[in-house]
C-alpha positions in Angstrom: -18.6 -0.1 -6.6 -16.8 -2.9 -4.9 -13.7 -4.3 -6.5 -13.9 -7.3 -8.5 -12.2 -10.1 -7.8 -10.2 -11.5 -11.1 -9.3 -15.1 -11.3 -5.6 -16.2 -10.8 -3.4 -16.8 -13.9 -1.1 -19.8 -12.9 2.4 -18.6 -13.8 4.4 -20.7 -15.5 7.2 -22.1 -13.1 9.7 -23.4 -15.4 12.4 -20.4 -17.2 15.1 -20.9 -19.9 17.6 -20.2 -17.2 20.8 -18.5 -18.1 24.6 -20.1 -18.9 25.7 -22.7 -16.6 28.9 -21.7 -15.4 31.8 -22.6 -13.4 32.3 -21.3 -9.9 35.1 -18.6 -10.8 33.0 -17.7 -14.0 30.0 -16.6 -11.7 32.0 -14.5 -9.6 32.9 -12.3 -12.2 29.7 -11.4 -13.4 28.4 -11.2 -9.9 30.9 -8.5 -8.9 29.7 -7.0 -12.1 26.0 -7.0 -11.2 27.2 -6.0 -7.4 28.6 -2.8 -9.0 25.1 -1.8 -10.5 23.2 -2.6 -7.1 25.9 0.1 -5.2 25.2 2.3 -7.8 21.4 1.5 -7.6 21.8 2.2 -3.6 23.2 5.3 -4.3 20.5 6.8 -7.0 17.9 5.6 -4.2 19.8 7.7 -1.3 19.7 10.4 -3.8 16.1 9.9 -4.5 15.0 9.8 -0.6 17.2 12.8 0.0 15.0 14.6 -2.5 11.7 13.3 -1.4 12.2 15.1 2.3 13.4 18.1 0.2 9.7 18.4 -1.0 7.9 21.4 -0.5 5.1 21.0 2.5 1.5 22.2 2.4 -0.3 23.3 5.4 -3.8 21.4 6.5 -5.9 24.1 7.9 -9.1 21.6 7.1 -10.2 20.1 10.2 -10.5 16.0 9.5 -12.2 14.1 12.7 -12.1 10.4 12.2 -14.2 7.5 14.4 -11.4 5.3 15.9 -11.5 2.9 18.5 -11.3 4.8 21.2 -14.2 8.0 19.6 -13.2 10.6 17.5 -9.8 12.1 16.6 -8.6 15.0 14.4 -5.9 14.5 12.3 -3.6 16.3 15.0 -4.8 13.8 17.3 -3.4 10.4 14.8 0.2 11.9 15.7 -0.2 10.5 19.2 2.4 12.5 20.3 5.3 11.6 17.7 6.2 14.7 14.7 5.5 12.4 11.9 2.3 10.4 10.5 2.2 8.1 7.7 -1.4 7.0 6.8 -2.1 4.4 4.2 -5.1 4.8 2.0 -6.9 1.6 2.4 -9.4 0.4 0.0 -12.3 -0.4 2.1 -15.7 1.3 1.1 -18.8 1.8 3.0 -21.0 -1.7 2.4 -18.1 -3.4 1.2 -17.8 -6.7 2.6 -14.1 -7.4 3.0 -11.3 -5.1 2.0 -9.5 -4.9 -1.2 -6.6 -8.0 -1.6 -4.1 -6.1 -2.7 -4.3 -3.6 -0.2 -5.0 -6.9 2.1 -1.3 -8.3 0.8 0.3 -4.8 1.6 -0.9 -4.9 5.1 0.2 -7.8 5.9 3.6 -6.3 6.2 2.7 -3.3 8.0 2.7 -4.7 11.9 6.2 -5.8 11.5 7.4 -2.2 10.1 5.1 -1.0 13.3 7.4 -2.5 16.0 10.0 0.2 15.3 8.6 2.8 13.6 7.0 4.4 16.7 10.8 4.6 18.1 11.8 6.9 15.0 9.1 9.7 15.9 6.9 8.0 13.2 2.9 7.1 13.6 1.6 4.8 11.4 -2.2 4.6 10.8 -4.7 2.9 8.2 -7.6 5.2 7.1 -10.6 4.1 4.7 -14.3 5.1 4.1 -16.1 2.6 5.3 -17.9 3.1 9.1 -15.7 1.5 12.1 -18.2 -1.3 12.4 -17.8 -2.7 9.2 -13.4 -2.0 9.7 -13.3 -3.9 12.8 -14.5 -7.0 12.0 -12.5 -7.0 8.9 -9.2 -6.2 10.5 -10.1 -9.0 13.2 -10.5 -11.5 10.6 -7.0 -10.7 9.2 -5.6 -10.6 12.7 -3.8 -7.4 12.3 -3.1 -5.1 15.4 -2.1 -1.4 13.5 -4.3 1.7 14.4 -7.3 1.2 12.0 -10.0 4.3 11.6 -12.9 5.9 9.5 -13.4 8.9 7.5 -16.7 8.4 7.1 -17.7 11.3 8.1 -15.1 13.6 6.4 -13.9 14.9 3.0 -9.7 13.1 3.9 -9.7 10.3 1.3 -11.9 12.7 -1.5 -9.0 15.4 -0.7 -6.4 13.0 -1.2 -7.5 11.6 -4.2 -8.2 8.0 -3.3 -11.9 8.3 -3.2 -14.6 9.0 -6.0 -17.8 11.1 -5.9 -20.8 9.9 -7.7 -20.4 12.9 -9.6 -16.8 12.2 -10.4 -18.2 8.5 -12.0 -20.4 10.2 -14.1 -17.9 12.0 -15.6 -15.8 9.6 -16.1 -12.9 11.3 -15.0 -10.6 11.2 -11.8 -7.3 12.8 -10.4 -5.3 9.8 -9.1 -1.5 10.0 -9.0 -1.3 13.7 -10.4 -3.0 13.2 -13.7 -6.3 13.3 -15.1 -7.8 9.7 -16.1 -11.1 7.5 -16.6 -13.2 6.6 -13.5 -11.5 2.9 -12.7 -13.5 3.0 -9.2 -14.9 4.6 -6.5 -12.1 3.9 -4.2 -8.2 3.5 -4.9 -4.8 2.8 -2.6 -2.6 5.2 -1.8 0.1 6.6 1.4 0.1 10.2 2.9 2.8 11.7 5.1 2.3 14.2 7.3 4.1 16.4 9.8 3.7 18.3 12.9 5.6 21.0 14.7 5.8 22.2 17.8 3.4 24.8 17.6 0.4 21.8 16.5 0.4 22.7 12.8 0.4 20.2 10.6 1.9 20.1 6.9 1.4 17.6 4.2 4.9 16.4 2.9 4.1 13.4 0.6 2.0 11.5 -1.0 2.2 8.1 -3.9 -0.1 5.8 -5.1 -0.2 3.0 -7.6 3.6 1.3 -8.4 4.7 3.8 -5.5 3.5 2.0 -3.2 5.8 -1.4 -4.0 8.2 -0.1 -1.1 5.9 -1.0 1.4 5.8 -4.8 0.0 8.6 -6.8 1.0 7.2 -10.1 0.2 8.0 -8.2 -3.5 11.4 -7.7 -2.4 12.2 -11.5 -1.3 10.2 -12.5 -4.8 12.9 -9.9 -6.5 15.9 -12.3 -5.4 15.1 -15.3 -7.0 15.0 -17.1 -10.6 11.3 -16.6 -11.1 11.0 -13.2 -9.7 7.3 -12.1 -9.0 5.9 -13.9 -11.7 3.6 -11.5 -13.0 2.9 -10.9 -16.4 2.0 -7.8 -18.2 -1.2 -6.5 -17.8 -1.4 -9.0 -14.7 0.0 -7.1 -12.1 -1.3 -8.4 -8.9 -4.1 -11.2 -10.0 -2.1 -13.8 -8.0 -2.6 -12.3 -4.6 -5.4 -13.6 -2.6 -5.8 -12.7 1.4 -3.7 -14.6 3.5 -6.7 -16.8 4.9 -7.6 -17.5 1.5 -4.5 -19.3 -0.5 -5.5 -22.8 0.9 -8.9 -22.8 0.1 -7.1 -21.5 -3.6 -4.8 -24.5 -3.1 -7.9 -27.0 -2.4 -9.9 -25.4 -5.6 -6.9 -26.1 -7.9 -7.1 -29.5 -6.6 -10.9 -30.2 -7.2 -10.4 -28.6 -10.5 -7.5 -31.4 -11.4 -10.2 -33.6 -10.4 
């Protein structure tokens, strides 16, 4: 099951916007507000502080994925570094283009990937679908991260971000630690994982669903300003479109006034 595409809501761009103040007025209530973002800093420290206070798991399943350059265990994806973050990507087998949210996501990810590398971190994207039908996909979009396929392995099924046939049938699913209704056959989500010296590797983390807003920082610029993401409930993320695909949005709208 592919995921289908919803239409946009237009979100209304005018607000009631607040008082109108003078200068010396604003000033106070912005070192007001300032004092709830230090103390919204802090509870996030605290949070990230407990988060690599998690327990580990060790991965004694052998995963070999088709990447660009043939196959590589799970081990292998370190490329050397101690730590692995993989990102659940929501590209199935047939599918023919990946998922836009996950699309809007990794748009961010080549920026984040100049520097991770230089804090012992590996970054890779995994989905289902066979390398041929990745590549062209991830050539369209023009990104450059390490992209490769468990196609031939049990990873995404064991992480909970793929679906048996079996599991639709049911109607029921683990995503995001709880029991739920089949939504579909594939689902986004991010894995950490660690390696020590002696080549075992541990799995330290995983999130899915609203966990994975860190990784958006278009969401964070969006956060700053009057309008904010413009979303409305139940709407979530009907706005996004691919990034090759907002002026051919823009040019509908228009034939639409028409």
């Amino acid at each position: 099951m592919k995921l289908e595409e919803t239409e946009p809501k237009k979100a209304a761009n005018k607000i009631t916007h607040p008082e109108v103040v003078s200068r010396a007025e604003w000033i106070v209530a912005r070192k007001d507000f300032l004092s709830r973002e230090k103390e919204f800093t802090r509870q996030r420290d605290s949070l990230s502080a407990a988060r690599r206070a998690l327990p580990w798991v060790k991965v004694d399943k052998r995963y070999v994925f088709d990447g660009p350059h043939g196959n590589e265990t799970l081990a292998d994806l370190f490329d050397g570094r101690s730590q692995l973050i993989v990102y659940h990507f929501m590209l199935g087998p047939g599918w023919e283009e990946g998922c836009k949210s996950c699309s809007y996501l990794a748009d961010h990810f080549d920026g984040a990937n100049w520097h991770l590398p230089h804090r012992d971190v590996t970054f890779v994207v995994v989905s289902r679908a066979p390398l041929a039908e990745i590549e062209p996909y991830k050539k369209r979009m023009g990104w450059r991260f390490k992209w490769v396929s468990s196609h031939g392995n049990d990873f995404n099924f064991d992480y909970h971000v793929s679906f048996t046939k079996e599991e639709e049938a049911k109607n029921q699913v683990l995503y995001n630690y709880r029991a739920g209704e089949f939504m579909m056959d594939e689902l986004p989500g991010l894995s950490v994982f660690y390696k020590d010296e002696e080549g075992d590797v541990f799995h330290t983390y995983s999130t899915y669903a609203r966990g994975l807003d860190m990784l958006v920082g278009a969401y964070n610029y969006l956060d700053l300003t009057p309008l904010g993401r413009q979303e409305g409930k139940g709407e979530g993320m009907d706005w996004v479109r691919r990034h090759d695909e907002y002026d051919a949005q823009a040019e509908s709208d228009v034939v639409d006034k028409d």
